[in-house]
TIRO-951091 format. One line per field, with one value per residue (C-alpha): residue in one letter; residue number from 0; z, y, x; chain. Coordinates in steps of 0.02 Angstrom, whole numbers, always signed. Layout:
res [a/...]
n [NUM/...]
pz [Z/...]
py [Y/...]
px [X/...]
chain [A/...]
***
This chain:
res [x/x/x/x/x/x/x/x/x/x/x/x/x/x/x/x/x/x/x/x/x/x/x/x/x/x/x/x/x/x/x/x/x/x/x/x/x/x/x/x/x/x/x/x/x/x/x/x/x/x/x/x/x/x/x/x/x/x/x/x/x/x/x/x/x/x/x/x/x/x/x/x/x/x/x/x/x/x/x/x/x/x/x/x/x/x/x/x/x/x/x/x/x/x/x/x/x/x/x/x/x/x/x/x/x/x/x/x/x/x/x/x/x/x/x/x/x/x/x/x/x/x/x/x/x/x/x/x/x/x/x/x/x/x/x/x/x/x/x/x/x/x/x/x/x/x/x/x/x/x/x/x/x/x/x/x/x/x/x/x/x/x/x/x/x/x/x/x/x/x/x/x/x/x/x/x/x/x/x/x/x/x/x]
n [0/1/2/3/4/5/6/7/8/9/10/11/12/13/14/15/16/17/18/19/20/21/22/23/24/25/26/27/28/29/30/31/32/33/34/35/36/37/38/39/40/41/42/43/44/45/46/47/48/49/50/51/52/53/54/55/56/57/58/59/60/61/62/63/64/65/66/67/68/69/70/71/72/73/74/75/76/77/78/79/80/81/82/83/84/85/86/87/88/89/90/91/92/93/94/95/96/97/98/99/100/101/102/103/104/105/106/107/108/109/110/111/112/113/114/115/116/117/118/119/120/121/122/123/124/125/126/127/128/129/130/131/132/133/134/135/136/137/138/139/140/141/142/143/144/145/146/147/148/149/150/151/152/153/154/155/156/157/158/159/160/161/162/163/164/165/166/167/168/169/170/171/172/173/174/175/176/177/178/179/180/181/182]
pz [+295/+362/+216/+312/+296/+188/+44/+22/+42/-95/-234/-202/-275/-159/-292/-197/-260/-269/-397/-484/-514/-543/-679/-741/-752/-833/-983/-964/-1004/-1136/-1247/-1249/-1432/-1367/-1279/-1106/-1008/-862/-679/-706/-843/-801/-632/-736/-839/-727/-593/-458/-356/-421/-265/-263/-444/-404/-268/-393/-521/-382/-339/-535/-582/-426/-512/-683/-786/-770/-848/-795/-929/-878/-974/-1030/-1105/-962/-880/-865/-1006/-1021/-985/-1106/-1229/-1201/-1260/-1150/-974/-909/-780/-658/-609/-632/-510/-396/-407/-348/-229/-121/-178/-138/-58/+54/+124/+265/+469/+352/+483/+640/+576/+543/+679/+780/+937/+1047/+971/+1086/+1085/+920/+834/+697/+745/+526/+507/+466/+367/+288/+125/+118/+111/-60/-126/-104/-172/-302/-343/-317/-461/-564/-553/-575/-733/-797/-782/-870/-1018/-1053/-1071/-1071/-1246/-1244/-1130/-1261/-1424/-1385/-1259/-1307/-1321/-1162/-1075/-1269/-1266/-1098/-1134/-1315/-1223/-1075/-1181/-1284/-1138/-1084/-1233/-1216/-1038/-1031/-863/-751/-639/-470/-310/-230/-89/+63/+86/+242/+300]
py [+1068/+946/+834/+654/+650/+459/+561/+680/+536/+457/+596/+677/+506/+506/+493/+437/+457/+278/+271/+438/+388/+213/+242/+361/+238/+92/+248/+253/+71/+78/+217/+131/+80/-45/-147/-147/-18/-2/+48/+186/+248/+270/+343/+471/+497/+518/+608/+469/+395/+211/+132/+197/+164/-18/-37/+16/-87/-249/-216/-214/-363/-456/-408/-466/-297/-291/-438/-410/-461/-513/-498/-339/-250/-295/-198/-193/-225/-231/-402/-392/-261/-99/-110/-257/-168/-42/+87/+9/-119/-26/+98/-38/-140/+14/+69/+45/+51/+187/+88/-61/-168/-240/-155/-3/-44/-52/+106/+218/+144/+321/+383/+334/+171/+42/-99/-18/-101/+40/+101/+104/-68/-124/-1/+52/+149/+216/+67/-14/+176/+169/-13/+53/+200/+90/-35/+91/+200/+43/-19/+160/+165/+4/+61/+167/+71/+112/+118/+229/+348/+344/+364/+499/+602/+759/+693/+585/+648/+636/+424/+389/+450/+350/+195/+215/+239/+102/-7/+63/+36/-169/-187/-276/-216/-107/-191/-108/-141/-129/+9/-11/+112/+179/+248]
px [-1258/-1119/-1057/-991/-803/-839/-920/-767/-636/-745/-747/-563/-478/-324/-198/-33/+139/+179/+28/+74/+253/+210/+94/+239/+356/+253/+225/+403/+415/+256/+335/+515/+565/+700/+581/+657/+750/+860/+820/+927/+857/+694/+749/+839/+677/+576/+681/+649/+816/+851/+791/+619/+611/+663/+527/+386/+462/+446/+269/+233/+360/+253/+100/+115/+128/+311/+420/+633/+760/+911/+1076/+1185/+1040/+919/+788/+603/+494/+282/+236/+81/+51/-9/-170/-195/-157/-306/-286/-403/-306/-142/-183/-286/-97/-11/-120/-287/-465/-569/-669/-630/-777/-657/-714/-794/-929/-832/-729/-862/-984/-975/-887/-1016/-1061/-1132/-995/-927/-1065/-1143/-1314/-1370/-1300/-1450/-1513/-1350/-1377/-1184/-1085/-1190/-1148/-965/-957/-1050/-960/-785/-846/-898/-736/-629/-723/-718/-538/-526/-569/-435/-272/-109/-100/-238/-119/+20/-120/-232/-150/-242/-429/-444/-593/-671/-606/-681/-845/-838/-791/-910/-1075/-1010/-989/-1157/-1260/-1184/-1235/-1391/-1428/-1301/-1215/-1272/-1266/-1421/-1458/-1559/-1694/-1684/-1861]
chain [A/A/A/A/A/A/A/A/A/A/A/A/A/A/A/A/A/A/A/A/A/A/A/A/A/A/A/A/A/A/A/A/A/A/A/A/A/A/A/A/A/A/A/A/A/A/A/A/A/A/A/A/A/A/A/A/A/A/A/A/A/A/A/A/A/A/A/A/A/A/A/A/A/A/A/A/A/A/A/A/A/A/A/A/A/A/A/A/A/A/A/A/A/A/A/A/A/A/A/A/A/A/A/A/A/A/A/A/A/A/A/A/A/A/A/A/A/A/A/A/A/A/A/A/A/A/A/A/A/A/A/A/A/A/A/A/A/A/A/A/A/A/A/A/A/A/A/A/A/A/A/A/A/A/A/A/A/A/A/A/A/A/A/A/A/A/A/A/A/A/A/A/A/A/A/A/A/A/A/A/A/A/A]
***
């Protein structure tokens, strides 16, 4: 049985290096005691060159996670607390969705599409999944913070399952996308 090439994309997360070493660095920052620290220093750290390091640091300064402080003990500091910053839209800043809605039609309409128009786009069943799964990933990884990270390094799988069925057993009704049925 041929699985399409748009499931495994979906279930092997792509986890790039600006997102890996991004989300490495922003721990960096989380853990440091003096509040802020240099671009150096975290390059050091984290055995990254101080250019690359700067570039992640932009793209998180640009995004609101990352405040700079100026001044002789300057650097990068959290721009909210810990607790207040979850991995969904940490890794969504650093990176691309899973999933993106824009041309997913006209990119996976088929080599010998007529005018590169699908032929299931009206009866599409795949593209409600991925949005689906993309929500449901993101919100997932929003419920483990950064803090979360630093606290209970040990027992995460444990933490995400306690804070999905809690989030679960709120929900009135889950928030789902609703999938054509293709006949």
């Amino acid at each position: 049985m041929k699985v399409r090439s748009d499931f495994v994309e979906v279930f092997t997360m792509k986890i790039t290096a600006q997102k890996e070493y991004g989300l490495r660095c922003v721990l960096r920052l989380a853990k440091a005691e003096s509040g802020s620290i240099t671009l150096p220093e975290v390059a050091a750290a984290e055995g990254l060159s101080v250019p690359y390091v700067a570039k992640l640091m932009a793209v998180l300064r640009n995004a609101g996670i990352l405040d700079s402080v100026r001044g002789r003990s300057g650097g990068y500091k959290l721009a909210r607390p810990a607790g207040e910053i979850g991995l969904g839209s940490l890794l969504l800043t650093l990176g691309e969705p899973l999933f993106e809605e824009v041309e997913y039609c006209q990119k996976h309409a088929g080599t010998e599409a007529p005018g590169g128009v699908c032929t299931n786009h009206a009866t599409c069943t795949l593209k409600s999944l991925w949005q689906t799964l993309e929500n449901w990933l993101r919100h997932s990884l929003d419920q483990i913070t950064l803090a979360d990270l630093i606290r209970h390094e040990g027992r995460l799988p444990d933490l995400l399952r306690e804070r999905l069925a809690a989030a679960a057993a709120i929900e009135e009704e889950p928030q789902l996308l609703s999938l054509n049925v293709v006949k």
